[in-house]
Backbone and ligand atoms as CSV (ligand in chain L), in Angstrom:
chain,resi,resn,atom,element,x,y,z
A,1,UNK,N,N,232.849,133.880,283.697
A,1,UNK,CA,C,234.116,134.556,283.354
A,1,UNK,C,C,233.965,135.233,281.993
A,2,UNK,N,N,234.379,136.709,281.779
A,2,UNK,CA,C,234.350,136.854,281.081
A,2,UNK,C,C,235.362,137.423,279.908
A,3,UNK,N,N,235.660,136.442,278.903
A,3,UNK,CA,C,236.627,136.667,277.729
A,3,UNK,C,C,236.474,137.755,276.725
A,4,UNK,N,N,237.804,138.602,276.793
A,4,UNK,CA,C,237.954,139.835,275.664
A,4,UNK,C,C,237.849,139.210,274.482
A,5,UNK,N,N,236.711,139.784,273.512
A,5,UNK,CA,C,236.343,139.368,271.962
A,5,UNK,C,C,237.987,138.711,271.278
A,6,UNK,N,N,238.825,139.446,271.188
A,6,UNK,CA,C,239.777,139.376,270.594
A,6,UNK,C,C,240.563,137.993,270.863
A,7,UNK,N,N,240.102,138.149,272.339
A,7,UNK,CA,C,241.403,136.528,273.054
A,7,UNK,C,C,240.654,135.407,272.541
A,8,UNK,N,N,239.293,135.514,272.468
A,8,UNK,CA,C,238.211,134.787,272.252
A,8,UNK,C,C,238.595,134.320,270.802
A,9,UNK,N,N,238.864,135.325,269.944
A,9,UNK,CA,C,238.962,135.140,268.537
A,9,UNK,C,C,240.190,134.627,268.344
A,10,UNK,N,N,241.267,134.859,268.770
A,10,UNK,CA,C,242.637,134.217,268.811
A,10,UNK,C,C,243.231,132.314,269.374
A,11,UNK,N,N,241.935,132.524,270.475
A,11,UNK,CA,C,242.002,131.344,270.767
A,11,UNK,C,C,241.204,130.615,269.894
A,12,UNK,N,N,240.124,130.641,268.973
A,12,UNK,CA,C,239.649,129.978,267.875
A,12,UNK,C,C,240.645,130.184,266.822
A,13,UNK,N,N,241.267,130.697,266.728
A,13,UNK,CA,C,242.191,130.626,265.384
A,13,UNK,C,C,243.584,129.600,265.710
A,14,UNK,N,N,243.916,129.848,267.027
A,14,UNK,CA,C,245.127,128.736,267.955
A,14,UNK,C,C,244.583,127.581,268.084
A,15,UNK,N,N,243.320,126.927,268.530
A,15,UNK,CA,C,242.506,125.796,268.018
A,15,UNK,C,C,242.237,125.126,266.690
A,16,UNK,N,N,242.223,125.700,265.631
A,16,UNK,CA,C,242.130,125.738,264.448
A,16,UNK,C,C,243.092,125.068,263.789
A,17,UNK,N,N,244.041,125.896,263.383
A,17,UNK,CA,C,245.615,125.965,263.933
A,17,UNK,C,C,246.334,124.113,264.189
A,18,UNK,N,N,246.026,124.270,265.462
A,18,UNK,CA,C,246.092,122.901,266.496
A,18,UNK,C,C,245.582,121.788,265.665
A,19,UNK,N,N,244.258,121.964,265.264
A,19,UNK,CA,C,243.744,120.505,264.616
A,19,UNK,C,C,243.976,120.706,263.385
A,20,UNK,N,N,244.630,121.711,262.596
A,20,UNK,CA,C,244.767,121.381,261.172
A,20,UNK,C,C,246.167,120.531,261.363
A,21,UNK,N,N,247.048,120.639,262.107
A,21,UNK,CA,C,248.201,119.668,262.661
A,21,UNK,C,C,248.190,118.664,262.952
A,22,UNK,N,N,247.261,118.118,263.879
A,22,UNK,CA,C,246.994,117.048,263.964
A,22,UNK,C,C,246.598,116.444,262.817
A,23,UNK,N,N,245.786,116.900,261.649
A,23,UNK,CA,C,244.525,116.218,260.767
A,23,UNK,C,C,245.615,115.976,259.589
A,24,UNK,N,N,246.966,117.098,259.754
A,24,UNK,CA,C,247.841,116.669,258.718
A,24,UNK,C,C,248.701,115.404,259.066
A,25,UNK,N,N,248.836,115.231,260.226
A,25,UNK,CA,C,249.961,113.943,260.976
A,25,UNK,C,C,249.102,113.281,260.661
A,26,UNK,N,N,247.816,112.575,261.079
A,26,UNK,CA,C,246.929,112.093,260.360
A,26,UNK,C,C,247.181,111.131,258.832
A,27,UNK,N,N,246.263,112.609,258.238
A,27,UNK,CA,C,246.053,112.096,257.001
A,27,UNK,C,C,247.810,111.650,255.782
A,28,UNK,N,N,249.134,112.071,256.713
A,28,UNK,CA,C,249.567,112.118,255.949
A,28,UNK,C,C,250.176,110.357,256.607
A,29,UNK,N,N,250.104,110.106,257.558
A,29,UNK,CA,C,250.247,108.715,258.034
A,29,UNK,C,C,248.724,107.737,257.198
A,30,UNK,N,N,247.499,107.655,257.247
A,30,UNK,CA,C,247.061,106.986,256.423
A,30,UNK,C,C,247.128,106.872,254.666
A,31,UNK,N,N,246.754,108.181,254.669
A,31,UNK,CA,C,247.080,108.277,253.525
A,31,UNK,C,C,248.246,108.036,252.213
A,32,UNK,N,N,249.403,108.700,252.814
A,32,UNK,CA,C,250.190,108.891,252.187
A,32,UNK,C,C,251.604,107.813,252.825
A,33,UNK,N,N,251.535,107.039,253.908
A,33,UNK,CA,C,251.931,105.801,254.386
A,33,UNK,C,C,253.276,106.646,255.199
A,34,UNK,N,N,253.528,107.642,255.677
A,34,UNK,CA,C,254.187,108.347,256.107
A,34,UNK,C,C,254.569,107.824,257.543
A,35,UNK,N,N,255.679,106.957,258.151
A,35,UNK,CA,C,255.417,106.281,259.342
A,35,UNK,C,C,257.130,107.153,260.127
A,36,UNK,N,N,256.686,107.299,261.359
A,36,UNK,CA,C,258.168,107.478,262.006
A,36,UNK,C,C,259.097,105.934,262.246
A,37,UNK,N,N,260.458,105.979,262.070
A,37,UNK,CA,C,260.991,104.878,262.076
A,37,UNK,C,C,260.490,104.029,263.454
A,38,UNK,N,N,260.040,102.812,263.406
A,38,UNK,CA,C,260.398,102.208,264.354
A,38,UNK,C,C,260.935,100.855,264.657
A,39,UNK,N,N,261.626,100.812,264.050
A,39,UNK,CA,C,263.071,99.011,263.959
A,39,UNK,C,C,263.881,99.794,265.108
A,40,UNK,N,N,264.388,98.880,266.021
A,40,UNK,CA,C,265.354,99.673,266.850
A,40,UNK,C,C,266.582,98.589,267.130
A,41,UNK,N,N,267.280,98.252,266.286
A,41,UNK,CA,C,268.383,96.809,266.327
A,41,UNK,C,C,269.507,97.671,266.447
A,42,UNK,N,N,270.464,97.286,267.599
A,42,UNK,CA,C,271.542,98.066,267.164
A,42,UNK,C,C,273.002,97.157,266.803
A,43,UNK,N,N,274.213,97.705,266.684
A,43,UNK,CA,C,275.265,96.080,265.860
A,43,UNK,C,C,276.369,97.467,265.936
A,44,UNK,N,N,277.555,96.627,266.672
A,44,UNK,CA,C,278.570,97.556,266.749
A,44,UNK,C,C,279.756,97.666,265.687
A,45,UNK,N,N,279.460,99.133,264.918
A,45,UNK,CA,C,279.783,99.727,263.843
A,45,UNK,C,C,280.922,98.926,263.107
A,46,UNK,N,N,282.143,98.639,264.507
A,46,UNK,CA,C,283.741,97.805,264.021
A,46,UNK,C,C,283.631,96.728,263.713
A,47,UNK,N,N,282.404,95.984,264.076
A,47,UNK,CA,C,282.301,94.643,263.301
A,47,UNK,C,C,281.056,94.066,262.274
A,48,UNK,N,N,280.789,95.333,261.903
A,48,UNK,CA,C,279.377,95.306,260.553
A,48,UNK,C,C,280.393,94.059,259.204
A,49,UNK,N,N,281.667,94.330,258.892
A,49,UNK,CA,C,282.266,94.008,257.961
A,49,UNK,C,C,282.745,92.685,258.278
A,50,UNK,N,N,282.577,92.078,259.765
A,50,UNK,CA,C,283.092,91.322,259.778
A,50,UNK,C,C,281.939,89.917,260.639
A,51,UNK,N,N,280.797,90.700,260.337
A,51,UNK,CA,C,279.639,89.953,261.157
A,51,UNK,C,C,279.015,88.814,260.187
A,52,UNK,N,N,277.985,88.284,260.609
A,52,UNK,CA,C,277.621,87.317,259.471
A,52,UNK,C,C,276.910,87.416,258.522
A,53,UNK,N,N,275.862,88.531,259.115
A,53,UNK,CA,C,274.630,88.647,258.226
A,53,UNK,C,C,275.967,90.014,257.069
A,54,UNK,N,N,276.506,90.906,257.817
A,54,UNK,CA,C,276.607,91.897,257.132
A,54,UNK,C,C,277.735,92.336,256.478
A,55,UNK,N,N,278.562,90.978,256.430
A,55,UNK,CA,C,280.160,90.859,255.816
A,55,UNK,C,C,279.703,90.137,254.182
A,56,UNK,N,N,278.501,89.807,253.670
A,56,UNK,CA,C,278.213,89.356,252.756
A,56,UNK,C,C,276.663,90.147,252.398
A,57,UNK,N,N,276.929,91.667,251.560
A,57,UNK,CA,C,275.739,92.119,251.264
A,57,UNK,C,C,275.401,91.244,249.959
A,58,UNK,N,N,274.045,91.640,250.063
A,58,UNK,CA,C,273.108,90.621,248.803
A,58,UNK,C,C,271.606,90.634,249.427
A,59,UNK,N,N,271.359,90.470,247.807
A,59,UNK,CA,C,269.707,89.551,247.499
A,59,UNK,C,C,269.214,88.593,247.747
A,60,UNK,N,N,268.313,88.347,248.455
A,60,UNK,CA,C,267.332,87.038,248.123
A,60,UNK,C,C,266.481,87.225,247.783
A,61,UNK,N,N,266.182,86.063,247.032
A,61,UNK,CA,C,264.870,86.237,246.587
A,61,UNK,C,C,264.090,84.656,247.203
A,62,UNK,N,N,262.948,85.107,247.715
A,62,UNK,CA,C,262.554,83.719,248.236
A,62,UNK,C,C,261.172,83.184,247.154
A,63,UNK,N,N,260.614,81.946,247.433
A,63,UNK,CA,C,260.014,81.379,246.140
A,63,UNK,C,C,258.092,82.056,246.088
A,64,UNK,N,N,258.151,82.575,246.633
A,64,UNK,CA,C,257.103,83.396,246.477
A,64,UNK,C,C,257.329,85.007,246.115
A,65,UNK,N,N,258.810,85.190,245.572
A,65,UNK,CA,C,258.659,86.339,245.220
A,65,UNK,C,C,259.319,87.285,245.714
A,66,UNK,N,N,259.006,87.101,247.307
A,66,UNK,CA,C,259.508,88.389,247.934
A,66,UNK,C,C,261.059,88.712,248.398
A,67,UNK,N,N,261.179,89.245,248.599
A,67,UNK,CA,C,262.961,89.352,248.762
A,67,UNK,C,C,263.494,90.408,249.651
A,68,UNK,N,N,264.724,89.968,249.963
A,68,UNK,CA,C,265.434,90.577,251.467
A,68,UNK,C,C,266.258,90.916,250.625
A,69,UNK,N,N,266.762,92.413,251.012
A,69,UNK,CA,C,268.206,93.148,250.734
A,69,UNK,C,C,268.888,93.402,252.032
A,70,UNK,N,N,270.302,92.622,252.334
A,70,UNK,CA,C,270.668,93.126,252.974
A,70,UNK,C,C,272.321,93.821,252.651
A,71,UNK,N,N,272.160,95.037,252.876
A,71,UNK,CA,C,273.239,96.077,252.467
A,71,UNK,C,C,273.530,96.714,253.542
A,72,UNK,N,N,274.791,97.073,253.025
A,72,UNK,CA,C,275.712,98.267,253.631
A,72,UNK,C,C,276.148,99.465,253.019
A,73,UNK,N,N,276.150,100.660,253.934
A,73,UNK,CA,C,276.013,101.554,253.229
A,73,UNK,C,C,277.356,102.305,253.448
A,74,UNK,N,N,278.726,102.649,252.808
A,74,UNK,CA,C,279.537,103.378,253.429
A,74,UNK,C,C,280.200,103.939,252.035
A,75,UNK,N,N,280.946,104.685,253.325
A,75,UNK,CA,C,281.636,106.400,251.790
A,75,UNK,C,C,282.183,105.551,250.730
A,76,UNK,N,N,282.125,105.710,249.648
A,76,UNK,CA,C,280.976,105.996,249.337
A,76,UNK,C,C,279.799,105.169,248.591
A,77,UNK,N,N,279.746,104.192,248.870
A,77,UNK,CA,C,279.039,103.409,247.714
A,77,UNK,C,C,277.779,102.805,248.486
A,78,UNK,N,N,276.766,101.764,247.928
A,78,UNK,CA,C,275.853,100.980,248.534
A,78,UNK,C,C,276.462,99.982,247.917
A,79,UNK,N,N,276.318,99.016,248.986
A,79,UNK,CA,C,276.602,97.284,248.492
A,79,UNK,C,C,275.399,96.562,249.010
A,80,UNK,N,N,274.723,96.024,248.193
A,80,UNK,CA,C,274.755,95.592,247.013
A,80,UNK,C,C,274.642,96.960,245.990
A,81,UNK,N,N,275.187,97.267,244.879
A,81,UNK,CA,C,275.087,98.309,244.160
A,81,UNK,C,C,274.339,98.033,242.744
A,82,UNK,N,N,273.909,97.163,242.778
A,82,UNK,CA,C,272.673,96.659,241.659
A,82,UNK,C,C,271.692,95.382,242.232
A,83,UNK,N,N,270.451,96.220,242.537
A,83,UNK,CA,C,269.796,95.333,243.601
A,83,UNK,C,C,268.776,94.942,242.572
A,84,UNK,N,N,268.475,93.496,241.908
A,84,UNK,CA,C,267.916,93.101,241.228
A,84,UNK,C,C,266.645,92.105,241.826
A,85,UNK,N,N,265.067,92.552,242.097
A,85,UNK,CA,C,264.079,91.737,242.236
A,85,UNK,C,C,263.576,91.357,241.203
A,86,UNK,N,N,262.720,90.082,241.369
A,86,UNK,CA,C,261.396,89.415,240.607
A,86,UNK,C,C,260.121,90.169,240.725
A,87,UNK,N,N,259.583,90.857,241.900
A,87,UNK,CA,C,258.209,90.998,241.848
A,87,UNK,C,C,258.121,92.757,242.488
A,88,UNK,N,N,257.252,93.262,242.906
A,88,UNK,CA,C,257.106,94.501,243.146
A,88,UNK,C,C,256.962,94.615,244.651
A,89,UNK,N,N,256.882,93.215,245.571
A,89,UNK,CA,C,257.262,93.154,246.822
A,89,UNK,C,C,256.665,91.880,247.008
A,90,UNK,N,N,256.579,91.602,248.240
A,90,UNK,CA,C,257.409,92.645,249.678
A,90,UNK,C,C,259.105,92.649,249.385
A,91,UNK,N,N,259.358,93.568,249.165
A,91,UNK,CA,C,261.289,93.742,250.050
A,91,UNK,C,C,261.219,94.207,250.854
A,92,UNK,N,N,262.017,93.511,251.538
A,92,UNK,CA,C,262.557,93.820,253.183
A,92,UNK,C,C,264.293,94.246,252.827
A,93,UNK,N,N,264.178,95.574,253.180
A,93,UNK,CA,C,265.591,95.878,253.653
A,93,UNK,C,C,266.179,96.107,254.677
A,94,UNK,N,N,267.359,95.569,254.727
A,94,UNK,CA,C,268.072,95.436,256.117
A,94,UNK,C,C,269.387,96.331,256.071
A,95,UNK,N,N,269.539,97.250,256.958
A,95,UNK,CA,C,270.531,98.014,256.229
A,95,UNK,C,C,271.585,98.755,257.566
A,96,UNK,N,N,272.815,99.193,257.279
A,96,UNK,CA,C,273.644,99.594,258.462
A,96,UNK,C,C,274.803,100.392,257.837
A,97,UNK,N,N,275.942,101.177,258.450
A,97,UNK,CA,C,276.450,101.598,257.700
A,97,UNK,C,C,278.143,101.380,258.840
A,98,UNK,N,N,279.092,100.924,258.471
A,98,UNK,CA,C,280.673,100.721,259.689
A,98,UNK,C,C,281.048,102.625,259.969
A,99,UNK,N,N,280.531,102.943,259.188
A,99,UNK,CA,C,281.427,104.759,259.678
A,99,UNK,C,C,280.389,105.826,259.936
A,100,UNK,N,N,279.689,106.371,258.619
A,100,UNK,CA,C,279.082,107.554,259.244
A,100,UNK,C,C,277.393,107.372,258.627
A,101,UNK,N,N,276.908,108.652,259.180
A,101,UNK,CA,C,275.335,108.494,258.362
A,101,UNK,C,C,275.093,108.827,257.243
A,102,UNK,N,N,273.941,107.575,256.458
A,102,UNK,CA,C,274.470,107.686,255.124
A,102,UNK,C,C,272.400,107.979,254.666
A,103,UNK,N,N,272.110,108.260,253.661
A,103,UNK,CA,C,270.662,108.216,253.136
A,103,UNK,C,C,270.086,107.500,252.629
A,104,UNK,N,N,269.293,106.579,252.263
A,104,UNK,CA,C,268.975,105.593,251.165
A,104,UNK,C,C,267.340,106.101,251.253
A,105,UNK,N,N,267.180,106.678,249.942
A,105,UNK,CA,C,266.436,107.252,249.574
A,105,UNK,C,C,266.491,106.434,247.895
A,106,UNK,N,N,264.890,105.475,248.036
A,106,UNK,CA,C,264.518,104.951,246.834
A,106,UNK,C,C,263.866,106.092,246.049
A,107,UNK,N,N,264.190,106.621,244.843
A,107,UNK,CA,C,263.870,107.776,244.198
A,107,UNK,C,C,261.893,107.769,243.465
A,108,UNK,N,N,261.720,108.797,244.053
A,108,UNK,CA,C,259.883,108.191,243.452
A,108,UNK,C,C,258.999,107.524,244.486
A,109,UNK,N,N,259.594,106.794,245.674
A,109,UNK,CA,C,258.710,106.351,246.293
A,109,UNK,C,C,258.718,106.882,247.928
A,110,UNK,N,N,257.918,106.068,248.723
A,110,UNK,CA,C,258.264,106.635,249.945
A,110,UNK,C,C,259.260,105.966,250.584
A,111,UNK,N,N,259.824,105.216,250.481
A,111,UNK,CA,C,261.000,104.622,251.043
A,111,UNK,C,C,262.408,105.392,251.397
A,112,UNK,N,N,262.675,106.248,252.384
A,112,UNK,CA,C,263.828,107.194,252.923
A,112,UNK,C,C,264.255,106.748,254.040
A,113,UNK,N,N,264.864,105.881,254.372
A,113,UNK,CA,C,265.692,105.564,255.335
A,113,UNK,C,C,266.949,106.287,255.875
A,114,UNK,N,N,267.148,106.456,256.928
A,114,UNK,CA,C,268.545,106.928,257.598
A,114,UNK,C,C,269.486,105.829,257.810
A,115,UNK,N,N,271.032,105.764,257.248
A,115,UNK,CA,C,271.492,104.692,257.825
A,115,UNK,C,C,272.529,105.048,258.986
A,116,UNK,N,N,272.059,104.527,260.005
A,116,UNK,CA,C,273.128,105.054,261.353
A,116,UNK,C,C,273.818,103.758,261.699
A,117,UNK,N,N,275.503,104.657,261.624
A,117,UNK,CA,C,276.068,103.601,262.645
A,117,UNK,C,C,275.657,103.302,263.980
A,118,UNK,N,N,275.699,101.523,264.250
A,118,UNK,CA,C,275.047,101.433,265.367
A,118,UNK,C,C,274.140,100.596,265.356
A,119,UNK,N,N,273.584,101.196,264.175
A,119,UNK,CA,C,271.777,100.640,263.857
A,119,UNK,C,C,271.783,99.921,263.038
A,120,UNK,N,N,270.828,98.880,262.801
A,120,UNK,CA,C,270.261,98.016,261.529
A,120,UNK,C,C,269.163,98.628,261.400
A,121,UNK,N,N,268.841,99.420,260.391
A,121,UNK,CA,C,267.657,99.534,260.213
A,121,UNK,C,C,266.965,98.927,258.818
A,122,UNK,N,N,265.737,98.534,259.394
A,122,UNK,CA,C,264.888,97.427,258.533
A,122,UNK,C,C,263.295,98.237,257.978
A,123,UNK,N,N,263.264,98.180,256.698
A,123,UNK,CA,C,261.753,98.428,256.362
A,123,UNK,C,C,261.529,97.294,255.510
A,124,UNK,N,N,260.160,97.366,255.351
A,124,UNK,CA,C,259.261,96.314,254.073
A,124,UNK,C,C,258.282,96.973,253.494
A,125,UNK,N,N,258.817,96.941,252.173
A,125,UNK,CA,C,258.043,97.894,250.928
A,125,UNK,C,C,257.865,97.108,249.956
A,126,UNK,N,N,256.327,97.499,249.513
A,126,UNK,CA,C,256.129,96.685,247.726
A,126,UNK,C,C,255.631,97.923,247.026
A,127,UNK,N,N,256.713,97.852,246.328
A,127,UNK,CA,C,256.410,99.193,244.868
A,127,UNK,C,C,255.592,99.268,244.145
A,128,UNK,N,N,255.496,100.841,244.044
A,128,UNK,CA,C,254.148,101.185,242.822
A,128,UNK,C,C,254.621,100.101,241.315
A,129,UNK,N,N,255.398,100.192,241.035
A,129,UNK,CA,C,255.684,99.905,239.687
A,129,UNK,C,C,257.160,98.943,239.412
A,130,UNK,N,N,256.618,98.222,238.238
A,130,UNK,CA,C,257.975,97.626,237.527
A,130,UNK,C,C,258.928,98.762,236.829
A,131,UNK,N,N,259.780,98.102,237.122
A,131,UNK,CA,C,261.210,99.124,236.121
A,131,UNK,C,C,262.244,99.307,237.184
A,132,UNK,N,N,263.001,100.576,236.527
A,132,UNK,CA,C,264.282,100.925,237.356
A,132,UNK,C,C,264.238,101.772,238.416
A,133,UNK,N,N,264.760,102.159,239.934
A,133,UNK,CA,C,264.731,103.408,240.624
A,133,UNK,C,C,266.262,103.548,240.913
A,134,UNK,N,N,266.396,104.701,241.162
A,134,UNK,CA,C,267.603,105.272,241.513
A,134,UNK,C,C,267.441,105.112,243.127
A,135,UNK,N,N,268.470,104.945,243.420
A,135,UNK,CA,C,269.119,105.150,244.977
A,135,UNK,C,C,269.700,106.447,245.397
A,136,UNK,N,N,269.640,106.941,246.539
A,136,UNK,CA,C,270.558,107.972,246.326
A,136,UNK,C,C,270.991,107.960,248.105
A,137,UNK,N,N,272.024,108.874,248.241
A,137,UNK,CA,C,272.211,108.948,249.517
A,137,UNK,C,C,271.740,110.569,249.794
A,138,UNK,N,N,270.962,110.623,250.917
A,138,UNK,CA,C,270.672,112.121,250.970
A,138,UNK,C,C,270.982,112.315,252.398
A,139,UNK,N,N,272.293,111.668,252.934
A,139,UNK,CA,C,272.521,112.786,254.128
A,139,UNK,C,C,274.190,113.134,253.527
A,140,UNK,N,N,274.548,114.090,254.144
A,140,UNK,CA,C,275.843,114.605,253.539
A,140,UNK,C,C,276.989,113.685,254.124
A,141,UNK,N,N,277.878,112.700,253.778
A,141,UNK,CA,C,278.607,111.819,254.347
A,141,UNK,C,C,280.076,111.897,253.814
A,142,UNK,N,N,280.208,113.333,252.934
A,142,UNK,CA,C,281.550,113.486,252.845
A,142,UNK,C,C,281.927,114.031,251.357
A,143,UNK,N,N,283.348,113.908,250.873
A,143,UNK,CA,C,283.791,114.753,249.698
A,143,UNK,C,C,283.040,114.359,248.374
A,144,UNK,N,N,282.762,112.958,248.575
A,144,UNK,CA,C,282.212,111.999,247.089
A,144,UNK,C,C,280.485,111.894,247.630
A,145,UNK,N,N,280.007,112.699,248.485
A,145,UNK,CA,C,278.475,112.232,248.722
A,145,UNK,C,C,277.806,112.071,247.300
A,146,UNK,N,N,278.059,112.967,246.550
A,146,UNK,CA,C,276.873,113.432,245.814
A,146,UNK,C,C,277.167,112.178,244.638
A,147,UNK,N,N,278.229,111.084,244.694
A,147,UNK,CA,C,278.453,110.370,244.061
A,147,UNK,C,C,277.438,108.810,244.367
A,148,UNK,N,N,276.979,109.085,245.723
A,148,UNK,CA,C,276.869,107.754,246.362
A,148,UNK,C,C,275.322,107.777,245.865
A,149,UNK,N,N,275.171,106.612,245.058
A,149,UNK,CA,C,274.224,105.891,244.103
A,149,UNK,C,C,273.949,104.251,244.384
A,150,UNK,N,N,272.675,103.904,243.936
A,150,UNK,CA,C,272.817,102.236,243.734
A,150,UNK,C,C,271.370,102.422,242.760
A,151,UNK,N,N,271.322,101.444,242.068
A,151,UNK,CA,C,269.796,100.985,241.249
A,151,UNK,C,C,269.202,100.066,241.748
A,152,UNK,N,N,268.147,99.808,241.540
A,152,UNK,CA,C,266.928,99.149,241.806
A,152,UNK,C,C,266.513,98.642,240.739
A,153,UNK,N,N,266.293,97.505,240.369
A,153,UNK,CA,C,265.759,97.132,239.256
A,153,UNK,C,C,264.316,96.136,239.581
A,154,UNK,N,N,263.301,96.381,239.205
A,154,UNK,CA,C,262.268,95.338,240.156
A,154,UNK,C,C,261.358,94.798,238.478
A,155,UNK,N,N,261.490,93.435,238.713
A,155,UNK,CA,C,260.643,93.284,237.655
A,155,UNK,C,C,261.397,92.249,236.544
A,156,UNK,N,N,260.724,91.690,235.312
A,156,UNK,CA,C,261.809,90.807,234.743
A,156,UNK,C,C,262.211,91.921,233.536
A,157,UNK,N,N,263.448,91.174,232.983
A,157,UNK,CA,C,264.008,91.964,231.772
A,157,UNK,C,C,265.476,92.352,231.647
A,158,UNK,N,N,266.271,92.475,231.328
A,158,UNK,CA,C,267.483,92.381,231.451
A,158,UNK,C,C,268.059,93.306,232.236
A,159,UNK,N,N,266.910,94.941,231.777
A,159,UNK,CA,C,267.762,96.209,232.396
A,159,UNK,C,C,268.898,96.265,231.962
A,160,UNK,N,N,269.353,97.919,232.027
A,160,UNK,CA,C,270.717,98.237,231.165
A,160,UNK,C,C,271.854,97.418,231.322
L,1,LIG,CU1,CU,276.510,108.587,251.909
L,1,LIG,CU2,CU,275.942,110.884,251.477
């Protein structure tokens, strides 16, 4: 069979192309720890406030260090809204929101969670570094979004 130079050349450049895509999904999953969500718990939205785990947000910290956050996220605030660890991990966060979708985006690291009603969604992260991070919410959830904040404090020391 024989192929016109040009299709020939197009289809090496559409190949090309193809695996520089792949090599970026790739490298940006080993490398750069880039994972698609996969926790799939779901908890019905009207009784997040009144459930067991999630009518009492808070910290633990267990004796090796590592520690569970479990929060809620709604217009507009995060609760717990000053999340205070001992060590740089593992935290496990456990997280949900009673109304709409909210962002929790640890500032600086890779940690970006979606919080959907519906869902618990859970990650486990140990941070580059001691000190403070900002929280932020980065999906748009209403008049006060750009208000909706929490800190992170990981590490010993009083913090502000
Ligand atoms: Cu919550 Cu934006």
């Amino acid at each position: 069979m024989k192929i016109d130079l040009y299709e020939r050349i197009w289809l090496w450049i559409a190949t090309v192309m193809i695996g520089s895509f792949l090599a970026a999904i790739v490298l940006g999953a080993t490398m750069n720890a880039v994972h698609p969500p996969s926790h799939v718990e779901t908890i019905d939205p009207t009784t997040v406030r009144t459930s067991s785990e999630f009518s009492r947000p808070r910290v633990e910290i267990n004796d090796d260090g590592s520690a569970l956050v479990v929060g809620v996220a709604e217009m507009f605030d995060f609760e717990p809204f000053l999340i205070r660890v001992p060590s740089l991990g593992p935290i496990t966060f456990r997280l949900t929101s009673p109304d709409v979708i909210h962002g929790f985006q640890i500032v600086g690291t890779n940690v970006n969670l979606t919080v959907t009603p519906g869902y618990v969604i859970e990650t486990t992260v140990t941070l580059p570094k001691a000190g403070e991070y900002l929280i932020v919410c980065n999906e748009y959830c209403g008049l006060s979004h750009h208000q909706m904040t929490a800190r992170l404090i990981v590490g010993e020391g009083d913090g502000p």
